[in-house]
C-alpha positions, -999 to 999 in steps of 0.1 A, spaced: -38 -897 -251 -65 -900 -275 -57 -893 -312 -74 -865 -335 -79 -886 -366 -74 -923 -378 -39 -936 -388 -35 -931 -420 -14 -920 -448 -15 -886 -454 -26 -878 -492 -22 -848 -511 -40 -820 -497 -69 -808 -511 -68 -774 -497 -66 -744 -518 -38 -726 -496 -13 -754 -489 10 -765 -518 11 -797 -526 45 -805 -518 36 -798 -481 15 -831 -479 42 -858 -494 49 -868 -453 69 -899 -446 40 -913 -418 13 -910 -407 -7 -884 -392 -15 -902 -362 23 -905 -350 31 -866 -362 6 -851 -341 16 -876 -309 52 -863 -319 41 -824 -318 20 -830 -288 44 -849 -269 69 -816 -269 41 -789 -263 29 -807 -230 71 -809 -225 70 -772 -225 43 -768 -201 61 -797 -180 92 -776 -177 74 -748 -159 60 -770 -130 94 -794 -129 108 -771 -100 81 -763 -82 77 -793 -57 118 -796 -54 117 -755 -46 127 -763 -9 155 -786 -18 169 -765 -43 169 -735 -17 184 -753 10 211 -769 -16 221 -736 -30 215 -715 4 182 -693 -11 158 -666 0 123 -671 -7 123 -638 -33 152 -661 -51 130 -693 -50 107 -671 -66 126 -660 -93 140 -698 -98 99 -706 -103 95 -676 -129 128 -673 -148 114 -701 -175 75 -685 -177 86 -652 -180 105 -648 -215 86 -680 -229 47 -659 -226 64 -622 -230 83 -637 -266 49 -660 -275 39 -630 -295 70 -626 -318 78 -664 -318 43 -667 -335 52 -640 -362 84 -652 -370 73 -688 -370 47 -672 -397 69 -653 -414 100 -678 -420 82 -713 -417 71 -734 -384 97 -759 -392 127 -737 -393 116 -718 -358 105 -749 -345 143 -761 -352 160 -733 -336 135 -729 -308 142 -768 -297 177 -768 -299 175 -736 -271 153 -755 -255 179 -790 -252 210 -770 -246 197 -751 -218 181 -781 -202 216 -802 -206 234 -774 -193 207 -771 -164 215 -807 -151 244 -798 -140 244 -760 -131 268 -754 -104 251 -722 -82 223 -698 -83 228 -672 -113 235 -702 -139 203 -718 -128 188 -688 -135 203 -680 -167 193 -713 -181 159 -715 -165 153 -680 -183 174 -697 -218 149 -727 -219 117 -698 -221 134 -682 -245 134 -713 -266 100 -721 -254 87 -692 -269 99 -701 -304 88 -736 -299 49 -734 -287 42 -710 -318 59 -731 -343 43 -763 -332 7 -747 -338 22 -735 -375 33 -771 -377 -1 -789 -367 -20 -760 -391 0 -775 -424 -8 -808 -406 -42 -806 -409 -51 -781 -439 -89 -786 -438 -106 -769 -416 -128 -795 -398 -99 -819 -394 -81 -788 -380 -109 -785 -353 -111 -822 -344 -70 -819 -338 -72 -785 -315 -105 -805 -292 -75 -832 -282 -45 -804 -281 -63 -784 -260 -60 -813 -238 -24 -817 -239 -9 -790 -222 -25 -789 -188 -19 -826 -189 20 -818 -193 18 -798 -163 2 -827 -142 29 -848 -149 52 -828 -140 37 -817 -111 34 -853 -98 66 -867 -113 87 -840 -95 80 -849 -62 87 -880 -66 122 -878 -88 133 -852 -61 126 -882 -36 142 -908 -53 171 -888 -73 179 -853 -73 160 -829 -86 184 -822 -116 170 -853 -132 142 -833 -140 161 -810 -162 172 -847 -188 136 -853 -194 134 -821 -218 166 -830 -234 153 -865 -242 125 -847 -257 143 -821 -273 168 -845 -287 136 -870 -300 116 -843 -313 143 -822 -336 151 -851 -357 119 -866 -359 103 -833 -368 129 -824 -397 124 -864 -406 85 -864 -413 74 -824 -424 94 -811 -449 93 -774 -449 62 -755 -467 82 -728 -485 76 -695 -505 44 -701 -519 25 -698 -485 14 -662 -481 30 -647 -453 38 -614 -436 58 -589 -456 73 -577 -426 83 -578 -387 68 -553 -362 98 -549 -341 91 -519 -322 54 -539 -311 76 -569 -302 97 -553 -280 68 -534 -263 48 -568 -262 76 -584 -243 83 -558 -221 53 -556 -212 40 -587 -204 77 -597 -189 80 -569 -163 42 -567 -157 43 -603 -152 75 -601 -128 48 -573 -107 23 -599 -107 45 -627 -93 60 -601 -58 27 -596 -48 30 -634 -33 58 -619 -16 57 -578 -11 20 -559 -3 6 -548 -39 16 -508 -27 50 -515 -23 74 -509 -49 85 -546 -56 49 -548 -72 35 -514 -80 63 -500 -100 66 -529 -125 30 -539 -129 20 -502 -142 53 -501 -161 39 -535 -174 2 -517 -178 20 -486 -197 41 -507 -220 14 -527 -232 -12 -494 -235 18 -482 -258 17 -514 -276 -20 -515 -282 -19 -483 -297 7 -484 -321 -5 -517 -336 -32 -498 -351 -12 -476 -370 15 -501 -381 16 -516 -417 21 -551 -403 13 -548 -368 25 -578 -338 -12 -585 -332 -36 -572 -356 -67 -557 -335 -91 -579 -354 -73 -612 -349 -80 -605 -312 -115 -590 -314 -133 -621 -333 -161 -631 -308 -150 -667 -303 -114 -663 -302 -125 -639 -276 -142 -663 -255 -117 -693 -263 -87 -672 -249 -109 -661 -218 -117 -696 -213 -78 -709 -213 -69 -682 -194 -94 -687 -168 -91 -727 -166 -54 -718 -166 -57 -697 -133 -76 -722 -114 -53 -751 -121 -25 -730 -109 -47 -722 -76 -52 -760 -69 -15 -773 -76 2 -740 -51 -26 -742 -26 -26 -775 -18 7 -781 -24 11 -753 9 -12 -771 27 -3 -802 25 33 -796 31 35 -766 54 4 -774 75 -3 -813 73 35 -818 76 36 -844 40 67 -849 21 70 -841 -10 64 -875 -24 32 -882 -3 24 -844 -21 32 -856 -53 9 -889 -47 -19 -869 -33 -25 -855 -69 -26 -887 -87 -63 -883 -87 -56 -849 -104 -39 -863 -131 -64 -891 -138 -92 -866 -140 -69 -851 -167 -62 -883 -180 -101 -895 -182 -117 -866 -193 -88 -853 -220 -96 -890 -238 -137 -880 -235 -131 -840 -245 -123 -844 -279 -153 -863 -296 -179 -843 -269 -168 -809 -282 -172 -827 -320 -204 -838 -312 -224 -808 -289 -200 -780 -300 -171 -763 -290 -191 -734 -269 -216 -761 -248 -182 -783 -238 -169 -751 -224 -200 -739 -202 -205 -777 -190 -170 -776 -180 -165 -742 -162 -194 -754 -145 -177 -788 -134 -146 -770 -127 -171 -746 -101 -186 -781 -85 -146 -791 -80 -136 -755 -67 -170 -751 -43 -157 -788 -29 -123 -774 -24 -136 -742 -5 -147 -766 26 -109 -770 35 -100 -764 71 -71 -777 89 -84 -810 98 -99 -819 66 -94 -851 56 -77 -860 19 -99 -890 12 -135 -869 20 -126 -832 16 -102 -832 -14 -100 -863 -31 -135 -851 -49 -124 -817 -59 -91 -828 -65 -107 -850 -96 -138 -826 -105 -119 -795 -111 -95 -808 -133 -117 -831 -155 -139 -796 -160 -108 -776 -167 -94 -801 -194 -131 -797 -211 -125 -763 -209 -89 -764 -226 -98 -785 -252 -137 -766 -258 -115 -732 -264 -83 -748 -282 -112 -746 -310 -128 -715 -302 -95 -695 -297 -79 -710 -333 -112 -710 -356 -116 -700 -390 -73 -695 -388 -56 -691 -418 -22 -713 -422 -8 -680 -426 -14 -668 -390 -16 -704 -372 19 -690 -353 3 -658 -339 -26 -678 -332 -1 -705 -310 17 -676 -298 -19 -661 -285 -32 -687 -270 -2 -699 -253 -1 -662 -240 -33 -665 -225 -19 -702 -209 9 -683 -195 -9 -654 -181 -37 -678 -164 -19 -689 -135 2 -653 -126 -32 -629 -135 -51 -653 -115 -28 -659 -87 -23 -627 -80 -57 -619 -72 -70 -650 -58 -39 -649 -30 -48 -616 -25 -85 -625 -12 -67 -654 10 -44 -629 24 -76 -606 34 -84 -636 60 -71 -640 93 -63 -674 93 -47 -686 66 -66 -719 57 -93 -699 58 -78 -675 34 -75 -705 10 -108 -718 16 -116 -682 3 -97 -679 -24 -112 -716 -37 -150 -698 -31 -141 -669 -49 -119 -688 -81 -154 -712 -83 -176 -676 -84 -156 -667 -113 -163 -699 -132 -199 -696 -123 -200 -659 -133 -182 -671 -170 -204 -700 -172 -231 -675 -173 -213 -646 -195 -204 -678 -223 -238 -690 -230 -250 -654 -227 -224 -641 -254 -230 -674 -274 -264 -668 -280 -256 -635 -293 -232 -648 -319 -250 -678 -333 
């Protein structure tokens, strides 16, 4: 993973909003920000962990598939519906000390998960870790802010962040398959409490916490949290059944326009709160805009790749899950490659070109993908987009780390974490949903997928187009 900035010893800040206190570290910057990166790609690693080993856990605890389901989603859905409030309170009462409590959560629930004995504690735990999660991904943003007080250092350290998570979900993606081969599939659970266990005393070692004299929200909007969460949690829940259930029926209908009314509610009320969840304007500045679009689209299509071809090469070209876990080596040295060249292109032609040039990849790698049939071979018909797509998307993730968390005050750098992490979260289940739907309008199912790859590499095109229109408004 390439590094942000030289090593070196941190000095006393020079920044006007950080006190100086903040800045007597105990190491360098170089091995802090590995340290806070390391655990947010951990936190994007849990969610995929299970998702190869799905079958084996089904058959070992004798599961539906609407239970499989729920095993997939229990972590993803408190970790994006609590993003929100985990960013204000990491605001409010310092990264460090949400970061703490979010972590230990996080370990507990993964120890505990190793060795869960049946379905519901599985659950419970799976849903414990995104609760922890959600405290975690917020804080570590905070953390990274006070890191990095001046702006332009700030920016250099979100072009390789950006990077980061979608390469935690790579791994594993790929390391699942082939623990589950190898081990069980509860070995996937110690490789979060190794992490957990590294990252709380090494965090508390090297940042002391800021204290009282950074400004920060004079109080909680608790009425907006719980509306936020509910919200996002049961309209996400809507989103995931329509794998499963038609979008009329009342598995998906009811709680996706619950999940639609809640957040209306929400929306409105946060303009006529003192201290609102998510102040309008935070949301409404034009590159934020654009940077949180961008994750959330680059999020959708890497969740498109990993499920469909996962399905296809499992279920209709009869691979193991190990062979599936090797096929997407190539995916994760795409990541790999391009997260190491991302950083000093976006530093060099600009956040908002690195993001067009790479939706536009991540079309070439999606327009490959949408030749699949059922005798496609891997080496000629998916190898290429198998490497394409994902080198565009991590240009993408790292171009709009910067444009979603510009010009943000160390004040707000947990709501921003918590907001862009949202939009991370929401990627894959938003865009799932609908791309599934246009490969369920088809027949024949590969044809379906080939679809829904055509379709995901219009969108890119389409926001390739809308970016450099909107950018040239702006500038």
């Amino acid at each position: 993973m390439s590094q942000p900035m030289p090593a070196r010893e941190i000095t006393k800040s020079v920044s006007s909003d950080v006190p100086d206190e903040a800045m007597h570290f105990k190491t360098n910057k170089t091995i802090i920000f590995s340290v806070l990166a390391t655990i947010q790609a951990t936190l994007i690693f849990t969610i995929v962990m299970v998702g190869v080993p799905l079958p084996v856990i089904g058959k070992e605890f004798s599961l539906v598939q609407a239970q499989l389901v729920l095993v997939s989603a229990a972590y993803g859905l408190p970790f994006s519906g609590l993003l929100l409030f985990g960013g204000r309170l990491s605001d409010r009462y310092n990264g460090r000390a949400i970061f703490t409590v979010g972590i230990l959560i996080f370990g507990v629930a993964s120890a505990v998960g190793f060795v869960a004995p049946n379905y519901e504690t599985l659950i419970t735990l799976r849903l414990m870790q995104g609760v922890g999660a959600a405290c975690i991904a917020p804080a570590l943003m905070s953390l990274l802010r006070q890191l990095y007080p001046v702006p332009g250092d700030f920016q250099q350290a979100m072009a390789t962040w950006g990077g980061v998570s979608v390469l935690g979900g790579a791994v594993g993606f790929l390391s699942s398959g082939i623990v589950t081969h190898w081990f069980s599939w509860r070995w996937m659970f110690l490789i979060p409490v190794l992490v957990a266990f590294i990252g709380v005393f090494l965090v508390r070692w090297m940042m002391p916490a800021i204290k009282n004299s950074i400004p920060h929200p004079q109080g909680l909007d608790r009425t907006g949290a719980i509306l936020a969460t509910l919200g996002i949690v049961i309209g996400s829940y809507g989103l995931i059944m329509s794998g499963e259930y038609p979008w009329m029926s009342g598995h998906v209908l009811i709680p996706f326009i619950t999940g639609i009314l809640l957040l209306s509610v929400f929306s409105k009320i946060e303009k006529n709160v003192p201290f609102p969840l998510l102040p309008p304007n935070f949301i409404r500045q034009p590159t934020r805009l654009i940077g949180l679009a961008g994750i959330l689209l680059a999020a959708a299509g890497m969740g498109l790749i990993t499920l469909l071809l996962s399905l296809y090469l499992q279920q209709f070209r009869g691979w193991s899950s190990f062979s599936t876990s090797m096929a997407f080596v190539p995916y994760t040295l795409g990541l790999l490659v391009m997260n190491r060249a991302a950083g000093p292109l976006v530093m060099r032609f600009g956040a908002m070109k690195v993001m067009i040039a790479g939706l536009l990849v991540g079309a070439l790698g999606l327009a490959l993908l949408a030749q699949i049939t059922l005798d496609t071979d891997y080496g000629v018909g998916l190898l290429p987009g198998l490497f394409i797509l994902p080198a565009g998307a991590s240009l993408v993730f790292s171009a709009c780390a910067v444009l979603s968390t510009d010009n943000v005050p160390l004040q707000q750098a947990g709501l921003a974490g918590g907001v862009m992490n949202t939009a991370m979260e929401l990627g894959p289940t938003l865009g799932l949903a609908v791309l599934m739907s246009i490969a369920a309008s088809r027949a024949e199912l590969i044809n379906g997928y080939a679809w829904a790859f055509g379709s995901a590499a219009v969108f890119y095109l389409m926001a390739a187009v809308l970016a450099y229109l909107f950018g040239r408004r702006i500038h």
